[in-house]
C-alpha positions, 0 to 999 in steps of 0.5 A: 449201099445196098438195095432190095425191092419186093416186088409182091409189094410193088403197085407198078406206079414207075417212079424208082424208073423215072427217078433212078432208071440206072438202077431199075426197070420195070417188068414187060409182062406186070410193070413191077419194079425190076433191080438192076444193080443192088449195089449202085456206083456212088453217082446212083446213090442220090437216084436211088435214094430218091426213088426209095422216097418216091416209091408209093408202097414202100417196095424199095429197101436202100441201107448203107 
């Protein structure tokens, strides 16, 4: 698996955070998503995934 964020798309709503908060974080200064881990240990796939789904401006990429 493999994740990118693009951060000019984020709107710094937190949902990647409050689903997968192992894989990201969230800018003090804007609030914008922050990639943690790009490639994520097989126990923080289903988190990611889901915060891929839950994320408002589709700023999360996950493939594989």
């Amino acid at each position: 698996m493999r994740v990118r964020v693009d951060v000019n798309r984020c709107v710094a709503s937190g949902q990647c955070v409050v689903a997968a908060a192992g894989a990201f974080t969230q800018s003090e200064q804007e609030g914008t998503v922050v990639l943690l881990v790009a490639e994520p240990p097989p126990e923080l796939r289903a988190a990611v995934r889901e915060a891929a789904s839950l994320c408002p401006s589709g700023a999360i990429t996950v493939k594989g």
